[in-house]
C-alpha positions in Angstrom: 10.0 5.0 -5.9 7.1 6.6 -8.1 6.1 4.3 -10.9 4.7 5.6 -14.0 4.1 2.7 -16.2 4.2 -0.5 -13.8 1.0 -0.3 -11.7 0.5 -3.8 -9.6 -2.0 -6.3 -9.0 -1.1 -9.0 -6.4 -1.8 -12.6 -5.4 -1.5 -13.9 -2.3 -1.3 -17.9 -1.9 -1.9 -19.7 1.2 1.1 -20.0 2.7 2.0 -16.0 3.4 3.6 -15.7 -0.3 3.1 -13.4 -2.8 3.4 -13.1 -6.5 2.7 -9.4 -8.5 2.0 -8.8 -11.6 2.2 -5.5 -14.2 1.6 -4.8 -17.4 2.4 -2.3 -20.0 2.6 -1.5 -23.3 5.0 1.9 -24.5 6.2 3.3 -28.1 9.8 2.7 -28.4 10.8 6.4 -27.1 9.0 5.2 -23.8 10.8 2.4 -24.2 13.8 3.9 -21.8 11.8 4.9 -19.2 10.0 1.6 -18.8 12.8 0.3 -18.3 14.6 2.1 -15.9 11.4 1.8 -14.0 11.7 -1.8 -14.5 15.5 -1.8 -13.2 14.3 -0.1 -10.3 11.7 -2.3 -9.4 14.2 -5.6 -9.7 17.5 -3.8 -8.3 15.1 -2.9 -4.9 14.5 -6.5 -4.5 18.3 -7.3 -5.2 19.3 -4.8 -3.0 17.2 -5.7 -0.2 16.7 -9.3 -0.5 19.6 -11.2 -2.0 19.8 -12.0 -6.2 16.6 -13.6 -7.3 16.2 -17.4 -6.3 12.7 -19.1 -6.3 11.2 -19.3 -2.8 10.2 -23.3 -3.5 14.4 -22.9 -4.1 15.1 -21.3 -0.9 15.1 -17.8 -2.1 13.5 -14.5 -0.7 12.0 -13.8 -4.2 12.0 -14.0 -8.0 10.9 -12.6 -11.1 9.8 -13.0 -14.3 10.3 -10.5 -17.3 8.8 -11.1 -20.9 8.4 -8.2 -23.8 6.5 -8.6 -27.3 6.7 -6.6 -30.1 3.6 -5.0 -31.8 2.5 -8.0 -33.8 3.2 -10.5 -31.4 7.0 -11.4 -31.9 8.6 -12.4 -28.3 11.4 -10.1 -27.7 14.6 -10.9 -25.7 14.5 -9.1 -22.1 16.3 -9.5 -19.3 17.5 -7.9 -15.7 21.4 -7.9 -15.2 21.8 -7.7 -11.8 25.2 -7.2 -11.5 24.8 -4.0 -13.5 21.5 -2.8 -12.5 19.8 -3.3 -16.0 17.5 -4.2 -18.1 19.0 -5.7 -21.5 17.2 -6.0 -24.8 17.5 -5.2 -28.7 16.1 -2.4 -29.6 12.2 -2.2 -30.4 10.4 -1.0 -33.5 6.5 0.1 -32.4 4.6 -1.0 -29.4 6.2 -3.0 -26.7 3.9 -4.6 -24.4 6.1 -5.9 -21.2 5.0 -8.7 -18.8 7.0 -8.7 -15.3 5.8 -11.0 -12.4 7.5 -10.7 -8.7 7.1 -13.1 -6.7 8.2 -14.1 -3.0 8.3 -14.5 0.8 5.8 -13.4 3.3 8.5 -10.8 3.8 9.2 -10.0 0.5 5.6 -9.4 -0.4 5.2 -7.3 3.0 8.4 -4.7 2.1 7.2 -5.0 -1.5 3.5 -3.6 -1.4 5.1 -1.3 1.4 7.9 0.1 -1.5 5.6 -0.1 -4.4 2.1 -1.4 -4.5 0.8 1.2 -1.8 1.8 4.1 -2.8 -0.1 3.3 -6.2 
């Protein structure tokens, strides 16, 4: 999948797991295409590894999905996995959008694989 607007920076912790991070901040008619990109980010890891469960749960992975409006408001955001979508109000100006993925040695291995090293 070619990502426009979600490039990654990873962690690794000690035990073989992995959390990444992206950032970024669109006008609302970018707003779409964000998140579709989003969506297909999150529905990958559904597809692939199960719905999203903390690994300290028992889970393959997890995520972590925050938006805020121009002057700082949080926004609601959220992934629907069920549907394979991102869900939020519409946005008036900038956007900025937060999403963390985090999981499994495995996870993080088919992860950078799908996403980070093609960047």
């Amino acid at each position: 999948m070619n990502l426009d607007y979600l490039l990654f920076d990873s962690t690794d912790e000690a035990d073989g797991s992995c959390s990444f991070d992206a950032l970024a901040s669109v006008l609302p008619e970018r707003m779409p295409a964000l998140c579709d990109e989003v969506a297909g980010v999150l529905g990958w890891a559904h597809r692939s590894f199960g719905a999203p469960v903390a690994p300290e749960d028992g889970g393959a992975w997890d995520f972590h999905l925050q938006a805020t409006a121009e002057h700082g408001e949080p926004l609601e955001m959220d992934f629907d996995c069920a549907v394979n979508q991102v869900v939020m109000p519409p946005a008036r100006g900038r956007v900025t959008v937060a999403l963390t993925v985090s999981g499994s040695r495995t996870f993080a291995s088919a992860f950078r694989e799908e996403f980070v090293e093609s960047q």
